[in-house]
C-alpha positions, -999 to +999 in steps of 0.1 A: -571+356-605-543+340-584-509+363-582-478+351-574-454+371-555-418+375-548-409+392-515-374+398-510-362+402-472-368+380-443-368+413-419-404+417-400-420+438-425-409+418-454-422+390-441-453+400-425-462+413-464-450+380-473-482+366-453-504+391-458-502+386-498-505+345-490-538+352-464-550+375-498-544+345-517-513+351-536-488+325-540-459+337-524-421+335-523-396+348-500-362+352-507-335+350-477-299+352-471-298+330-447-302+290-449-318+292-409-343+313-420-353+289-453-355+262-430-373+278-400-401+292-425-405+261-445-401+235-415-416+250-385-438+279-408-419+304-384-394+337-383-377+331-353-356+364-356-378+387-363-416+378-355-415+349-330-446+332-318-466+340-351-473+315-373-469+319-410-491+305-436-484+265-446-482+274-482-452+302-476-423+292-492-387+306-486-358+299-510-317+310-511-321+310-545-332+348-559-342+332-594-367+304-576-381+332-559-384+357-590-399+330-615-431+338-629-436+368-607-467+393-608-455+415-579-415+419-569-419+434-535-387+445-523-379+442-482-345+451-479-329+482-459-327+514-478-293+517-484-290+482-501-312+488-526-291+496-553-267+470-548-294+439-538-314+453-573-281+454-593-275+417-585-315+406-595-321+427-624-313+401-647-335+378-628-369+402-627-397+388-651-404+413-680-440+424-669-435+420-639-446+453-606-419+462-583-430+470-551-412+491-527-413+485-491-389+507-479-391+540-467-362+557-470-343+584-490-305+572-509-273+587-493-255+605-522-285+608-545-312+621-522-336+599-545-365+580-534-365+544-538-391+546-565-366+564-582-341+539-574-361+509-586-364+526-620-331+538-628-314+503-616-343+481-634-344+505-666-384+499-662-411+530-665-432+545-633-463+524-645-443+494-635-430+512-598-454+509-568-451+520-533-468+502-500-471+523-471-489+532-437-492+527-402-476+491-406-461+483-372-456+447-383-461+425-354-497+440-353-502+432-389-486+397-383-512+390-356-539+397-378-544+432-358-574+456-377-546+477-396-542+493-431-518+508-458-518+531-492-509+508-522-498+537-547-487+535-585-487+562-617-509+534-629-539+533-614-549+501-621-516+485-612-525+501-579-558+482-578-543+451-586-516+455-555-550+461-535-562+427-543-532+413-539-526+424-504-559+431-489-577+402-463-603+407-443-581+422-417-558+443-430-577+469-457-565+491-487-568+524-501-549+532-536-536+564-548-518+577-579-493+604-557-463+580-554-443+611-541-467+621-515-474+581-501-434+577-504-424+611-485-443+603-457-432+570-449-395+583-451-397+614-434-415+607-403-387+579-396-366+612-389-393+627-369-402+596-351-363+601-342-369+633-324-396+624-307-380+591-293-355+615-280-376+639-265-395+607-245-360+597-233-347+632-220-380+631-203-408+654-218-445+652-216-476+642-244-470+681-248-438+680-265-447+645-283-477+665-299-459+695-309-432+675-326-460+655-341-474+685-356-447+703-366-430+671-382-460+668-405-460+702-412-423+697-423-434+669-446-461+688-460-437+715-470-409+693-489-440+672-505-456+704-519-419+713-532-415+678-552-453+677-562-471+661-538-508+659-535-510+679-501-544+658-491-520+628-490-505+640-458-537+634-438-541+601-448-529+568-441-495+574-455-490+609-441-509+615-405-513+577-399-477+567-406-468+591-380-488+587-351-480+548-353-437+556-357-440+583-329-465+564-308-455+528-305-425+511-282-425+489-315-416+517-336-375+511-338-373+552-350-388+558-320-367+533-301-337+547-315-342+580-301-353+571-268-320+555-265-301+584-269-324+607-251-317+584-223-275+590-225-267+564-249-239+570-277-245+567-311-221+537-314-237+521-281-274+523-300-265+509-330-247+484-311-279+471-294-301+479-325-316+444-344-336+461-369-326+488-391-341+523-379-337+538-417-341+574-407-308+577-392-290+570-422-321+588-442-319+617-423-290+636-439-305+628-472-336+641-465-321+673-453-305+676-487-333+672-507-350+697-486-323+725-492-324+714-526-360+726-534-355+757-506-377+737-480-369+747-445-374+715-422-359+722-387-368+694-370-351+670-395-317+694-394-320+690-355-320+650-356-291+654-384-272+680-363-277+653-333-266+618-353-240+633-374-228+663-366-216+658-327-243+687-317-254+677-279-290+673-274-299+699-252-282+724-276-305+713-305-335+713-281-328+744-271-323+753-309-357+738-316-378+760-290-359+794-295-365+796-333-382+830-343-418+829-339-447+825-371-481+819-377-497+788-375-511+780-406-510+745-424-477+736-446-456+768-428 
């Protein structure tokens, strides 16, 4: 069976999923703002902006027009920034075919509602879980692009509409896995964008593989403990979408969390980051969100309040550091 597709966003990711669901054999979509962008990946089968140098399927076809791109429609996969959701989904809710699977791409948590965007998708499109799915992983997306050996979580209430997201997305390069813990695959793509924050700013003040570990570790121990509180399967956390996610955000130069923080670990501003920013680096503005939901469900996550206290509240970094380090000793067991 041939699926067609609608990715909306022209960013790297959205449009590295956009090939990856034409190299699985989908017939696919892409929605832009931009006419430039149309006419670069229609004419010269490139996106010049955000994944120069790799070529994109002949058969990928990118429209202005939200209703061309949403026509007929298996899969909706949605590539904007976090924070837009709601209004982008708004504006194309009228537009979405009836049977159609919304796909988040996203990982992020909403300002104001602390929701996930699973939750977002099915409060603005008035549709049930069964028709919400989540795509997540390692998914540094100029690997992926390149046909690198990578691989995600496609996750869905529905099982089987989390097997048919498999076959739509998986090629003999990238691979696979499905799950039914939305929560779990969704927490862990948004929160280590926070932690892949402190880490960056830990690299740029300086500190070792040492600190970069412990962060690491701690970080997932702090996802772990607000997944458990919203229901999370806890095995979820040492897969793709939990441990894997991680290392690659915390890791890689590509990772723009990671980026992010090394910017201001080095002296940068806030305001002078941002400035020199391209790509959105969603746990800045997730952070805070994140932080409520964790005081919400009594979860104590100090390496997200650090990053927070940093960003937002003027606290100078070696202050939180020194926050970090001096907190009252525990025992080391998984999820504390």
């Amino acid at each position: 069976m041939t699926f067609r597709a609608a990715v909306m966003g022209t960013g790297s990711w959205g449009t590295t999923v956009a090939k990856l669901m034409c190299d699985a054999g989908c017939e696919v979509t892409l929605w832009a703002r931009r006419p430039e962008v149309v006419e670069s990946v229609n004419e010269r089968h490139e996106n010049p902006d955000y994944l120069p140098g790799v070529v994109l399927p002949e058969n990928l076809r990118a429209t202005l027009d939200p209703a061309e791109a949403l026509r007929d429609a298996d899969f909706v996969a949605l590539a904007v920034p976090a924070q837009t959701l709601r209004e982008n989904l708004a504006a194309w809710v009228a537009l979405l075919p009836p049977e159609a699977v919304l796909v988040s791409l996203m990982k992020g948590v909403e300002l104001g509602t602390t929701r996930r965007m699973s939750e977002v998708i099915a409060e603005v499109a008035n549709v049930p879980a069964e028709r919400v799915a989540v795509f997540s992983g390692p998914n540094l997306a100029r690997e992926i692009a390149g046909g690198e050996p990578s691989a995600a979580v496609a996750a869905c209430a529905d099982e089987a509409v989390a097997l048919r997201l498999q076959a739509a997305t998986m090629t003999s390069y990238f691979r696979v896995y499905t799950s039914t813990d939305v929560v779990g695959v969704e927490l862990g793509g948004a929160v280590k964008n926070v932690v892949a924050l402190c880490v960056g700013i830990a690299v740029g003040l300086g500190f070792g593989d040492n600190t970069r570990a412990l962060l690491m570790t701690r970080g997932l121990a702090e996802i772990a403990r607000l997944g458990a509180a919203l229901g999370a399967d806890e095995h979820t956390f040492a897969g793709l979408a939990g441990m894997g996610d991680l290392i690659a955000s915390c890791s890689s130069p590509m990772s723009r969390n990671r980026t992010f923080g090394e910017n201001l670990g080095r002296g940068m501003t806030l305001e002078e980051v941002i400035a020199v920013t391209k790509q959105t680096a969603e746990g800045v503005k997730s952070a805070e969100p994140v932080l409520e939901l964790a005081r919400k469900h009594n979860v104590e996550m100090p390496i997200t309040e650090a990053v927070v206290n940093v960003l937002h509240r003027d606290v100078p970094l070696k202050e939180a550091a020194i926050s970090l380090i001096s907190r009252s000793p525990k025992p080391e067991r998984y999820g504390v």
